[in-house]
Backbone as JSON, one array per atom type, in Angstrom:
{
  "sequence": "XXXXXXXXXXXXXXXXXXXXXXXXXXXXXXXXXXXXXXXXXXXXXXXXXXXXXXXXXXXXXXXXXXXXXXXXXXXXX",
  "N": [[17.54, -6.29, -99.59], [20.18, -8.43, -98.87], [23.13, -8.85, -96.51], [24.77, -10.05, -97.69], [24.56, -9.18, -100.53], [25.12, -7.03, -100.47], [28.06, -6.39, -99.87], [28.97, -7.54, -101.86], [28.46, -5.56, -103.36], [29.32, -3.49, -102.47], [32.41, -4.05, -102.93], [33.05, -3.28, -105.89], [33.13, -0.87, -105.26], [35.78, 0.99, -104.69], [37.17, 2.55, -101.91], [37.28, 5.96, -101.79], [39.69, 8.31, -100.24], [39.2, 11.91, -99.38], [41.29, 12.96, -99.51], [44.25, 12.52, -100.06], [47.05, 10.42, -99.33], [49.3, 11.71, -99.85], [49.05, 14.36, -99.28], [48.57, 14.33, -96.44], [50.14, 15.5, -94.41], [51.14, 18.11, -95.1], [48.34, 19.04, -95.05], [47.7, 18.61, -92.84], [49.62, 20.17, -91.11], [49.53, 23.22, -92.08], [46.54, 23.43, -90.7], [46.98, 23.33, -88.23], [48.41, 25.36, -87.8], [46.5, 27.16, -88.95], [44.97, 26.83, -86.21], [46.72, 27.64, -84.59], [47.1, 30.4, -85.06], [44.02, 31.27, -84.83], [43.67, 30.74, -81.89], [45.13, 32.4, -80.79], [44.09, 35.07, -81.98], [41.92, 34.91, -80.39], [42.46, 34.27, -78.0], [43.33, 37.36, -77.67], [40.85, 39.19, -78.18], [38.25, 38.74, -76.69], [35.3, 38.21, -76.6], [31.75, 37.93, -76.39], [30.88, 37.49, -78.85], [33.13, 36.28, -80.48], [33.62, 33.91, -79.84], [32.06, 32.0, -81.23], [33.03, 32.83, -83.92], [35.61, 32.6, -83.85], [36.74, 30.88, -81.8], [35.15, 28.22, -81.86], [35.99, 27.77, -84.81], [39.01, 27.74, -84.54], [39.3, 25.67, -82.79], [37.99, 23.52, -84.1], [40.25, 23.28, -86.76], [42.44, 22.54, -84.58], [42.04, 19.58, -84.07], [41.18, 18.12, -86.56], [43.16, 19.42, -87.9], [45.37, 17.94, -86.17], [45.04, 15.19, -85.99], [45.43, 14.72, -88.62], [48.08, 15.36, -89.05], [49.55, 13.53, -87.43], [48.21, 11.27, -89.08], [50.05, 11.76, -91.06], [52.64, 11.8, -90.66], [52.77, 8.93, -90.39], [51.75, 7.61, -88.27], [48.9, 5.88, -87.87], [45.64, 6.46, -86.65]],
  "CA": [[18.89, -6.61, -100.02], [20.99, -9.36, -98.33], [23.9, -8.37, -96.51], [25.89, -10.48, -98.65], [24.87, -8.8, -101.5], [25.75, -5.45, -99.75], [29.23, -6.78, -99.87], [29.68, -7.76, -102.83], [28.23, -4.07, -104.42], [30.46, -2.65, -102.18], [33.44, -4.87, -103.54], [33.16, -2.71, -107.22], [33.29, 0.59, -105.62], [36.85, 1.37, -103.59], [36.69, 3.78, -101.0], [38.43, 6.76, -102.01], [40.07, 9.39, -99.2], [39.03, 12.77, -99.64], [42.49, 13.93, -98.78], [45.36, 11.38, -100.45], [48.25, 10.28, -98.4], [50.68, 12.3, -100.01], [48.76, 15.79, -98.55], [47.81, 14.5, -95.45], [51.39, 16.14, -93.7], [50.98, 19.0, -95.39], [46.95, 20.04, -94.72], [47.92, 18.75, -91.3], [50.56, 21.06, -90.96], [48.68, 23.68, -92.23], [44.89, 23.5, -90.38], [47.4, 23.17, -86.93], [48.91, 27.26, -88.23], [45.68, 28.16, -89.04], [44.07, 27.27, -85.27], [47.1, 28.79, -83.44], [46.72, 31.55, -85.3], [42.84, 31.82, -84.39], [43.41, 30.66, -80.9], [45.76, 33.56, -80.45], [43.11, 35.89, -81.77], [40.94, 34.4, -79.9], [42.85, 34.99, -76.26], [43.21, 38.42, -77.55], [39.95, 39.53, -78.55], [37.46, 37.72, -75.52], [33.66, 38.65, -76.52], [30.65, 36.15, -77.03], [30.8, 37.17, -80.59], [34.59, 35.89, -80.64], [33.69, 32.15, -79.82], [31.42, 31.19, -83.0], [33.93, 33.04, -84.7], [37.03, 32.15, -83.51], [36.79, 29.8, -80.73], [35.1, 27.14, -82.65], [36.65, 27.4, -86.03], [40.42, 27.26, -83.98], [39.2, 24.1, -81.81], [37.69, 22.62, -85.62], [41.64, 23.21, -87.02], [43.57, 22.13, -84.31], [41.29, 18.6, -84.23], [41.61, 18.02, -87.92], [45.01, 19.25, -88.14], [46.25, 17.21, -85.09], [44.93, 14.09, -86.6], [45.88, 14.33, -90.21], [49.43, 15.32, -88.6], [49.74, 12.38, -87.19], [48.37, 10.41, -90.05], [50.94, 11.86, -92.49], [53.43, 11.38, -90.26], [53.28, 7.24, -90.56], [51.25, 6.86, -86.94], [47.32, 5.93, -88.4], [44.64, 6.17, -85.64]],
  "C": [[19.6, -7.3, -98.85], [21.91, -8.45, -97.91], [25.43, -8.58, -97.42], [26.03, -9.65, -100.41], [25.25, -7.31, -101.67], [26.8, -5.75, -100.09], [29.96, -6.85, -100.92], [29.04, -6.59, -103.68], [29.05, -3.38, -103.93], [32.13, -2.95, -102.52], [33.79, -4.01, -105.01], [33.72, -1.55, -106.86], [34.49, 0.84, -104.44], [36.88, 2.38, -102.72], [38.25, 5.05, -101.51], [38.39, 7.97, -101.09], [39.29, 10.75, -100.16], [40.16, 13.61, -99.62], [43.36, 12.62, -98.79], [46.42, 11.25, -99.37], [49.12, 10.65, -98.55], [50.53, 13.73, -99.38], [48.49, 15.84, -97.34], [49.41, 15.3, -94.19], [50.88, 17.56, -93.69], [49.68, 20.35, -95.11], [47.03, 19.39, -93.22], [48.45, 19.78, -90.12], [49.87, 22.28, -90.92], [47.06, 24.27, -91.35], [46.06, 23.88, -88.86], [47.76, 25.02, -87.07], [47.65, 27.55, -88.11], [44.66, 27.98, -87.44], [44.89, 28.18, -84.4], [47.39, 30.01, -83.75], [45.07, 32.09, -84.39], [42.65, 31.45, -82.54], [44.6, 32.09, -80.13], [45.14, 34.83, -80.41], [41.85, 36.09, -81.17], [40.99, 34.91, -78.22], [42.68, 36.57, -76.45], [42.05, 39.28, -77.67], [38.57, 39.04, -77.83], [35.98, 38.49, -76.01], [33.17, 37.78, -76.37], [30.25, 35.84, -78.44], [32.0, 36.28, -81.19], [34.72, 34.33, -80.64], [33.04, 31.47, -80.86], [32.47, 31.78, -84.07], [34.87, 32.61, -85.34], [37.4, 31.02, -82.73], [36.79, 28.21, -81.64], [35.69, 26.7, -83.62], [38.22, 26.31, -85.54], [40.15, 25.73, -83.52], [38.93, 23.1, -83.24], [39.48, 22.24, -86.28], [42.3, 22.63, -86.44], [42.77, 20.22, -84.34], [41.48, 17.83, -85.29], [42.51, 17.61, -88.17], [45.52, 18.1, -87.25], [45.84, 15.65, -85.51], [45.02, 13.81, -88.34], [47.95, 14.38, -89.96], [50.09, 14.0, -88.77], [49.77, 10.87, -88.25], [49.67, 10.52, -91.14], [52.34, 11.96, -91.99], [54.08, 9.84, -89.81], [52.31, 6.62, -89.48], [49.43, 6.66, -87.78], [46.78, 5.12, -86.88], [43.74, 5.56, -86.45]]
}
């Protein structure tokens, strides 16, 4: 397959968000609560079980969140 005709199959099918531009404030807002929540339980609670837990999930949320924030606040990275 050509790349041209890559182009033009991809021309039919529109790319659609997984996450519209009217929610992206909102699950921004949102994912950012739910890491400083888990990075709070996270300082408090220090094991090595606590970081696949908690560690990671929180760092996944604020990441997310902190860039859908942004998007649904008008700035697009």
């Amino acid at each position: 397959m050509s790349l041209y005709e890559v182009w033009q199959a991809a021309g039919s099918s529109p790319f659609q968000p997984a996450v519209g531009k009217d929610s992206q404030l909102t699950i921004g807002l949102f994912l950012l609560f739910i890491g400083l929540i888990l990075t709070g339980l996270f300082g408090l609670n220090r094991s090595p079980l606590s970081v696949p837990l908690l560690g990671i999930p929180a760092s996944l949320a604020f990441g997310f969140g902190a860039v859908y924030a942004i998007c649904g606040f008008g700035v697009y990275v």
